[in-house]
C-alpha positions as CSV (number, residue, x, y, z in Angstrom):
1,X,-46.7,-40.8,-87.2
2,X,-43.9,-41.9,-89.3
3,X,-41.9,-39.1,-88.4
4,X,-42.3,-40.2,-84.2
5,X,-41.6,-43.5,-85.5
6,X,-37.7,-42.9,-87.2
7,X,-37.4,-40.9,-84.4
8,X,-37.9,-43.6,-81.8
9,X,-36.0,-46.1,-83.9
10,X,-33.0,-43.4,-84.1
11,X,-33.4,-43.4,-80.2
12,X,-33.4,-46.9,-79.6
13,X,-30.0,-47.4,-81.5
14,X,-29.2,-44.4,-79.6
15,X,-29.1,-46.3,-76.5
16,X,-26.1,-48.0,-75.5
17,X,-23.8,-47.1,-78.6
18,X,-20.7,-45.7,-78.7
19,X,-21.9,-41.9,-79.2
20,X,-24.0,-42.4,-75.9
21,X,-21.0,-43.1,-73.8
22,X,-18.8,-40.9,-75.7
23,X,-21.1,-38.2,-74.6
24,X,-21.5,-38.8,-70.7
25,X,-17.7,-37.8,-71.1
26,X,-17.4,-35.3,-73.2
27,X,-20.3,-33.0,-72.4
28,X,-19.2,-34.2,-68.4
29,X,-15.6,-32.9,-69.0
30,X,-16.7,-29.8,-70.6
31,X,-19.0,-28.2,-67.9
32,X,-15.9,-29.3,-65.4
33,X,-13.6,-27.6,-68.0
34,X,-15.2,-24.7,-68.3
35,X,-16.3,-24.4,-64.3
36,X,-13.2,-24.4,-63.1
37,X,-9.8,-24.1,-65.5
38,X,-10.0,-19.9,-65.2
39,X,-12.3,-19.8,-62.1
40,X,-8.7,-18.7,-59.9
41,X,-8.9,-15.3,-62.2
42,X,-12.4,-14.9,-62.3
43,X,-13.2,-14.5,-58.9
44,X,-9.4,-12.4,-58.8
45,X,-11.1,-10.3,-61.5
46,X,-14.3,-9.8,-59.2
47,X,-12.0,-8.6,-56.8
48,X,-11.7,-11.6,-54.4
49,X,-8.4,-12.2,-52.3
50,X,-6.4,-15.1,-52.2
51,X,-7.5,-15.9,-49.0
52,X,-11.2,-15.4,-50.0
53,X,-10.2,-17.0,-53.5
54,X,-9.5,-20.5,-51.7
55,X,-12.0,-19.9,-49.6
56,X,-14.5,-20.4,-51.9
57,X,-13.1,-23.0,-54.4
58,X,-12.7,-25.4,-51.8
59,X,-16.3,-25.7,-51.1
60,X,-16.4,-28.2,-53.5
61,X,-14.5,-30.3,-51.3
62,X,-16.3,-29.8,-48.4
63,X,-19.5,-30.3,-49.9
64,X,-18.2,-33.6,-51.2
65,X,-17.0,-35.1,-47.8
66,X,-21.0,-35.8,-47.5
67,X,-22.5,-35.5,-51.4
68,X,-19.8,-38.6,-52.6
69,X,-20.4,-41.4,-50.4
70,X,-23.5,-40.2,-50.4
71,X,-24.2,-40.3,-53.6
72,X,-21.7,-43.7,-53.9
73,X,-24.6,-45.6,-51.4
74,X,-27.4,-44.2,-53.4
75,X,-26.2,-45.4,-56.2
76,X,-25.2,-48.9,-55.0
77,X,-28.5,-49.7,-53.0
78,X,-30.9,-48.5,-55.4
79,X,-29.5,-50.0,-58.9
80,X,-30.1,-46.5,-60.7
81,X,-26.6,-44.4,-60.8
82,X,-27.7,-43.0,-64.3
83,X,-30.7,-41.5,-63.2
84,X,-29.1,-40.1,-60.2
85,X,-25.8,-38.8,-61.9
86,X,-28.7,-37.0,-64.6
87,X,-30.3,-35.1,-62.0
88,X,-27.1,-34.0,-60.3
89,X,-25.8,-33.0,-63.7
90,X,-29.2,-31.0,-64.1
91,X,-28.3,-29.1,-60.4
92,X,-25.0,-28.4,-61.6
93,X,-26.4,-26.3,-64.3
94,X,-28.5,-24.5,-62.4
95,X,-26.5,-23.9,-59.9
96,X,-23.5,-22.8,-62.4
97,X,-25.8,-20.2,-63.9
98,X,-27.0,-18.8,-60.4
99,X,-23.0,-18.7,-59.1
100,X,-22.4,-15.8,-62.4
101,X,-25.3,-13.7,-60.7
102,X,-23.9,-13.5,-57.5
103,X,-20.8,-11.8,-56.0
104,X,-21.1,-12.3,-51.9
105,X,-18.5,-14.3,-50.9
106,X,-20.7,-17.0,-48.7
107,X,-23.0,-17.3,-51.7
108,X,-20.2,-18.2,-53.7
109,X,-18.8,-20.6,-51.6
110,X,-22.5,-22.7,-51.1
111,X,-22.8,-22.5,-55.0
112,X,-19.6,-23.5,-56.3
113,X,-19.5,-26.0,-53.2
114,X,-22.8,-27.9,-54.7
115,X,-22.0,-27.3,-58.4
116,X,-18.9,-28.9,-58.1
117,X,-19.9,-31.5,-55.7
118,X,-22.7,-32.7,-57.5
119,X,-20.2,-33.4,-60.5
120,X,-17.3,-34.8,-58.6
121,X,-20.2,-37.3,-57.3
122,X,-21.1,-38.3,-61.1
123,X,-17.3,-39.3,-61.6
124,X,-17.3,-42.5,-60.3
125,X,-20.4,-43.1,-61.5
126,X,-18.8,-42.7,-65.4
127,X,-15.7,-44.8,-64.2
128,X,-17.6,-47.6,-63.3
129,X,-19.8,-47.1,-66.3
130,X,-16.8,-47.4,-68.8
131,X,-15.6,-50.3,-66.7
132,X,-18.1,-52.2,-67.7
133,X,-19.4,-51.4,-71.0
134,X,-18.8,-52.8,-73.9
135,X,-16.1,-50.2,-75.3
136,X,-12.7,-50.2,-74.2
137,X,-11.8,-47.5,-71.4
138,X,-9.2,-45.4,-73.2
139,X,-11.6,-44.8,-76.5
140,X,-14.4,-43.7,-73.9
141,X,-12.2,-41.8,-71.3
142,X,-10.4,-40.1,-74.5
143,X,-13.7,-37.7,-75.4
144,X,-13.3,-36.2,-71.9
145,X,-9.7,-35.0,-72.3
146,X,-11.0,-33.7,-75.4
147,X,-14.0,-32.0,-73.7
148,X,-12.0,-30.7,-70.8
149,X,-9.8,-29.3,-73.3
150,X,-12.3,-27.2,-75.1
151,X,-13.9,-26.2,-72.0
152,X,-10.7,-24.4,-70.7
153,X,-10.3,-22.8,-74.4
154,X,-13.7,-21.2,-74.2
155,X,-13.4,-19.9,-70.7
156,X,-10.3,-18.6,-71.2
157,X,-11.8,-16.7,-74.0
158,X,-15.1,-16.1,-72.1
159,X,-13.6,-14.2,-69.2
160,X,-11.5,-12.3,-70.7
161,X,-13.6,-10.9,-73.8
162,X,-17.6,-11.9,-72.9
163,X,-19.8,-11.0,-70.0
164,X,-19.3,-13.5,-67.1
165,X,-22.6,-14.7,-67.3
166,X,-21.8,-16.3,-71.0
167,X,-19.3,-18.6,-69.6
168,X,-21.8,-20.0,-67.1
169,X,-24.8,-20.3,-69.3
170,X,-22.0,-22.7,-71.6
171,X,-21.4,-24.7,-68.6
172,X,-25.0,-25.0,-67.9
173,X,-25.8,-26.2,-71.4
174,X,-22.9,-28.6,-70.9
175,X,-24.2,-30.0,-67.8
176,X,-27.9,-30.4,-69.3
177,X,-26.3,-32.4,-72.6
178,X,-24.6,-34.7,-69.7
179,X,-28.2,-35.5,-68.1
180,X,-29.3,-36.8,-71.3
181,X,-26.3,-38.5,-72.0
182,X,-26.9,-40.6,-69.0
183,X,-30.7,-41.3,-69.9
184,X,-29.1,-42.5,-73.8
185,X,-26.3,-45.0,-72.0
186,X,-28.5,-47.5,-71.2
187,X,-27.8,-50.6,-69.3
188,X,-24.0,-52.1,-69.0
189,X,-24.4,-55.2,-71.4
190,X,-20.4,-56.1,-71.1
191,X,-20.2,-60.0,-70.0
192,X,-19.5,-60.2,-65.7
193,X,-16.5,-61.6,-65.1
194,X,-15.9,-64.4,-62.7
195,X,-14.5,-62.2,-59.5
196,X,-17.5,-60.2,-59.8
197,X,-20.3,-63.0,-59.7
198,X,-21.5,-62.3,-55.9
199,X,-24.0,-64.8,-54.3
200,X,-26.5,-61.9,-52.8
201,X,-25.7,-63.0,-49.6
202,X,-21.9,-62.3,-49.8
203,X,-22.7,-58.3,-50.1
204,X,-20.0,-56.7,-47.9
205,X,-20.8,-54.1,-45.2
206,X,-19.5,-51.2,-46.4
207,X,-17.2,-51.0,-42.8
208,X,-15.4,-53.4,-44.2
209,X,-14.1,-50.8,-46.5
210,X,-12.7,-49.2,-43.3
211,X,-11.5,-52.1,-42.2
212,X,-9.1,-52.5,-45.0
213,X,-5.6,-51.2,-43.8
214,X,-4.4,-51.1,-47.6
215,X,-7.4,-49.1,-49.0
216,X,-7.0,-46.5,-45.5
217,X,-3.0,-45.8,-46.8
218,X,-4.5,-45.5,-50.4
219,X,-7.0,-42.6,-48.9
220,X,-4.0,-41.3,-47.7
221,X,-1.8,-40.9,-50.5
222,X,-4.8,-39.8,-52.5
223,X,-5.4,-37.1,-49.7
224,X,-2.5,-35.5,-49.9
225,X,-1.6,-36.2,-54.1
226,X,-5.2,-34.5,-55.5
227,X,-4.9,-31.7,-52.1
228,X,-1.5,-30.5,-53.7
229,X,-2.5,-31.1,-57.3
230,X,-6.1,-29.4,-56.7
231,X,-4.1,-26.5,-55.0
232,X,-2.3,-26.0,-57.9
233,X,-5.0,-26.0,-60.2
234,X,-6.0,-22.7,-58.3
235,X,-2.6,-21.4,-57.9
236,X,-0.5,-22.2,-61.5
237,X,-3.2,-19.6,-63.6
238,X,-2.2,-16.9,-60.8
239,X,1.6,-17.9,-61.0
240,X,1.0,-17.5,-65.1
241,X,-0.6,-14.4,-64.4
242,X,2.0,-12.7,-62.0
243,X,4.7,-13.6,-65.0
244,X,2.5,-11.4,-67.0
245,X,0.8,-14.6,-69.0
246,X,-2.5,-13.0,-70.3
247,X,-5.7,-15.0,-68.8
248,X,-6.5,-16.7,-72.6
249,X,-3.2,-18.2,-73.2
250,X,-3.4,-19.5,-70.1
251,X,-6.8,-21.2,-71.2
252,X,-4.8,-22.0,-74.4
253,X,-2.1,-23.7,-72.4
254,X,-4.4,-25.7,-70.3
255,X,-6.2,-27.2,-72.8
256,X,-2.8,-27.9,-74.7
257,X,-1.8,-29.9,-71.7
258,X,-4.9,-31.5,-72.0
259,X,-4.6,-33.0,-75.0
260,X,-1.2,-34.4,-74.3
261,X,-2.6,-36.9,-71.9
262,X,-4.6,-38.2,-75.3
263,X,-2.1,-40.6,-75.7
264,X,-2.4,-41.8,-72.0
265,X,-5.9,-42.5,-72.0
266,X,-5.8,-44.2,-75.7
267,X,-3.0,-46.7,-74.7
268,X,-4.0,-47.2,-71.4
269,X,-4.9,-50.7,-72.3
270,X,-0.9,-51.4,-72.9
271,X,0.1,-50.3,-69.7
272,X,-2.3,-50.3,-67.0
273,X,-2.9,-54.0,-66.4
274,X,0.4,-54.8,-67.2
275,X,2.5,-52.9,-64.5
276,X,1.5,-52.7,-60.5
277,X,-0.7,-50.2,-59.1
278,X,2.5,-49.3,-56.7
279,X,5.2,-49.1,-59.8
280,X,2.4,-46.6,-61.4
281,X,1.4,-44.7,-58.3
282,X,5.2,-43.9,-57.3
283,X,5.8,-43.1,-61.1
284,X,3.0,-40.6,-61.1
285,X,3.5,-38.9,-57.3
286,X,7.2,-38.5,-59.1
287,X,6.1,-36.4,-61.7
288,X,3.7,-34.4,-59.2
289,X,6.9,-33.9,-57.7
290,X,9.0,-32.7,-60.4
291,X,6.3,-30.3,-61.8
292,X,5.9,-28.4,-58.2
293,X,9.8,-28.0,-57.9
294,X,9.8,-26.6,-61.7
295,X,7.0,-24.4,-60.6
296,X,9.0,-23.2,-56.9
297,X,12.3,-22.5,-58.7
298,X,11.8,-20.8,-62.1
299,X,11.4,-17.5,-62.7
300,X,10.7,-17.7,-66.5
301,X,7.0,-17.9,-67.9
302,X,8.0,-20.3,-70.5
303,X,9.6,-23.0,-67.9
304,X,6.3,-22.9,-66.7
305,X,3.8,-23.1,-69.3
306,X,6.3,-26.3,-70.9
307,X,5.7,-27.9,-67.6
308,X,2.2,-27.4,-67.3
309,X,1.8,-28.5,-70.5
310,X,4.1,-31.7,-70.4
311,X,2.8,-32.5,-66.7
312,X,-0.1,-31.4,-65.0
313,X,-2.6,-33.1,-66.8
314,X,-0.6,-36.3,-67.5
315,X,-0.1,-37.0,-63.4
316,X,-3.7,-35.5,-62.6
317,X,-5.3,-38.1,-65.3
318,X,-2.7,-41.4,-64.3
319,X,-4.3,-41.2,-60.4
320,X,-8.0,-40.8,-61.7
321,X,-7.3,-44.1,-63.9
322,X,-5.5,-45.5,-60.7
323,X,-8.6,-44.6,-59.1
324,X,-10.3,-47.4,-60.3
325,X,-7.8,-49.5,-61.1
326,X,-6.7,-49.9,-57.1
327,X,-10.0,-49.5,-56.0
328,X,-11.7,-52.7,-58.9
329,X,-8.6,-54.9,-57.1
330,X,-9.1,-54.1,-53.1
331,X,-12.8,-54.1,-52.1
332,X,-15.7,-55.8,-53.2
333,X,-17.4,-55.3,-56.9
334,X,-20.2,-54.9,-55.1
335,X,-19.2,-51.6,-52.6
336,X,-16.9,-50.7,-55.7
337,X,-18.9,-47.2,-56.6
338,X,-19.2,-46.4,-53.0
339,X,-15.6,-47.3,-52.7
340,X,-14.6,-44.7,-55.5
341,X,-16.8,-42.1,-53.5
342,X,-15.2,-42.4,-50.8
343,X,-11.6,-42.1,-52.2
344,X,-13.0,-38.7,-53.4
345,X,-14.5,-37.8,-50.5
346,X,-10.9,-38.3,-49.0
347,X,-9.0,-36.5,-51.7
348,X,-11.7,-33.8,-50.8
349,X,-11.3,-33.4,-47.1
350,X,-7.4,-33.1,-48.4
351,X,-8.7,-30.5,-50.5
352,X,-10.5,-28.5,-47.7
353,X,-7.2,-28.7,-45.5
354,X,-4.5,-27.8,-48.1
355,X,-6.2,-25.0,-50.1
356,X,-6.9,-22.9,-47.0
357,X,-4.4,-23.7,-45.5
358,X,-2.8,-22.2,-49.3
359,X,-4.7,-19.4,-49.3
360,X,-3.5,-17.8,-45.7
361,X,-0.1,-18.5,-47.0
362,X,-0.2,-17.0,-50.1
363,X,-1.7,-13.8,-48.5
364,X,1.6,-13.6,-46.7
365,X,4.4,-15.0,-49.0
366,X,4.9,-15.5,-52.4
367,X,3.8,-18.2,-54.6
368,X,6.6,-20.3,-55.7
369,X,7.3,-20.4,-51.7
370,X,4.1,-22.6,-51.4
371,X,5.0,-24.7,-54.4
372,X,8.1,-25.6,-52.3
373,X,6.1,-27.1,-49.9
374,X,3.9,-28.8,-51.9
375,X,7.2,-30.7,-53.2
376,X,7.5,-31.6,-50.0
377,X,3.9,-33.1,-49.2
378,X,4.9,-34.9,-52.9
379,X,7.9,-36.4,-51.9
380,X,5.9,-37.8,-48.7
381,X,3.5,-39.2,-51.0
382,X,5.9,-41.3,-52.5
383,X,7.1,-42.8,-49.3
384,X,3.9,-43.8,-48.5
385,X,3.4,-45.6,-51.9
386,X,6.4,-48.1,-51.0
387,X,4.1,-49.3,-48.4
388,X,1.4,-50.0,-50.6
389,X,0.1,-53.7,-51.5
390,X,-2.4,-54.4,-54.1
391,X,-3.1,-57.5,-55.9
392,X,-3.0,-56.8,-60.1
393,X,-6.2,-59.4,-60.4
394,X,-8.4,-57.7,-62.5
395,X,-8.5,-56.2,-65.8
396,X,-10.0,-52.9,-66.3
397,X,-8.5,-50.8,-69.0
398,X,-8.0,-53.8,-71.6
């Protein structure tokens, strides 16, 4: 009896504390991690073209057009996203270990396409959680970097020197410890702040979301900036590999490039209130740019791997935190989750377009040709932002 007793006292402090949040993040960012940082050679390893190889990886996206607003409305009308981020969590782990079993190409496709959904739809879920706990964002967000970057290690390692099947059971374990994590969180307890006190009869339809010509050219630039940069999370490990990169140092040089964005996330406080969302969006859609003409015009391996490291994770991570930052300042507190899902949902339909439309060119030309054009898809990007207006009203990352 005594024993059940520190055990629910160790619980209850459990609840709520730092470690509870810390983990939603890092056990999140793991499972992604290891899903998806070698998946590119994996299925090249099983034998699957690049046609096929794109094919299947954007599933995700189009399973996400429907699973993230979805999820976004769920989680807004009924109050309870933590119980139903745990149980998506829960399917992605099943669902991880059933994709290592299988090798038809359709299978693939529905697996990875509700594995990966069913996380991307936690996402905003853990945004808006460490939005409004009682932690500061960049000492939360931090633990997923570090996740994310262990994850890649271990799957590097895992598909190059362990059965397949090992890999996945670690991302199902991952994916498990994240369902819990979400039961330990507890509720927000972090004081409301004046914009977001809502009489219940203000709620905004969620058309008015739609209705919103600055959030529509937002969706657009996200559309097109996580298409190209989720392309070339498929594409860089093959353009590694084709310079004669062995799969684990690729592993070794994603999470390296990980952990550089450390710094990002831990000071985010000093810059991501302070300057506009348009002076940070056309900062980061500069460095997509600059990485994807590195990528199209060297020929060394070492170019490469410095820019990967330097880059990709930097200007991947700088729109997630815009993610919330534009999307807290242009709709409604209370649509805000649904809001997220949709920007997703977007960048997913951008997703579906761009890494098919990848994979038919890479089955005729090489590589570094289609890294030219996603320079170009960048540079648009960065047009659009000019035309971008948000409002810097409220604090999120201080």
């Amino acid at each position: 009896m005594t024993l059940t007793m520190k055990q629910a006292n160790h619980s209850k402090y459990l609840i709520g504390s730092y470690i509870s949040y810390v983990s939603v993040y890092f056990f999140g960012y793991l499972a992604m991690g290891a899903f998806i940082a070698v998946l590119p050679v994996y299925l090249a390893d099983i034998g699957k073209t690049p046609g096929e190889l794109s094919f299947i990886i954007s599933a995700s996206s189009c399973f996400s057009l429907i699973v993230g607003p979805l999820t976004g409305y769920l989680c807004d009308s009924t109050k309870r996203p933590r119980f139903i981020s745990g149980i998506l969590m829960a399917c992605m782990g099943l669902f991880s270990i059933l994709f290592a079993l299988c090798m038809e190409t359709w299978l693939l496709f529905l697996l990875q396409g509700a594995a990966m959904s069913f996380y991307s739809a936690t996402m905003p879920v853990s945004e808006q959680l460490a939005g409004v706990s009682p932690y500061r964002y960049g000492i939360l967000r931090i633990w997923g970097t570090i996740g994310y970057a262990i994850g890649a290690q271990a799957a590097g390692i895992a598909v190059q020197s362990l059965p397949p099947l090992a890999l996945f059971v670690f991302v199902a374990a991952a994916a498990f410890l994240t369902t819990l994590s979400y039961a330990w969180v507890g509720k927000p307890v972090k004081k409301v702040m004046p914009r977001e006190i809502q009489p219940e009869s203000a709620s905004p339809k969620l058309t008015s979301l739609l209705k919103n010509p600055h959030f529509l050219l937002y969706l657009l630039i996200t559309l097109l900036a996580m298409g190209c940069s989720n392309v070339n999370s498929i594409y860089l490990p093959l353009l590694l590999n084709d310079f004669g990169v062995p799969t684990s140092v690729v592993g070794t040089a994603l999470s390296i490039g990980t952990l550089v964005e450390l710094p990002i996330i831990l000071f985010s406080n000093k810059f991501m209130d302070r300057f506009s969302s348009k002076t940070l969006l056309m900062a980061d859609t500069g460095i997509f740019t600059l990485q994807y003409l590195l990528y199209a015009l060297t020929d060394s391996p070492w170019i490469a791997i410095v820019t990967l490291v330097l880059l990709k994770a930097i200007s991947t991570t700088l729109l997630a935190m815009l993610n919330l930052k534009v999307v807290r300042n242009l709709v409604n507190p209370a649509v805000a989750t649904v809001g997220l899902s949709i920007v997703n949902a977007g960048t997913g339909f951008g997703t579906i377009v761009l890494q098919n439309a990848g994979g038919a060119f890479a089955d005729r030309f090489p590589i570094q040709a289609l890294y030219l054009i996603m320079t170009g898809f960048s540079l648009f990007t960065i047009l659009l932002s000019l035309l971008l207006k948000v409002e810097n009203k409220e604090k999120v990352f201080s």
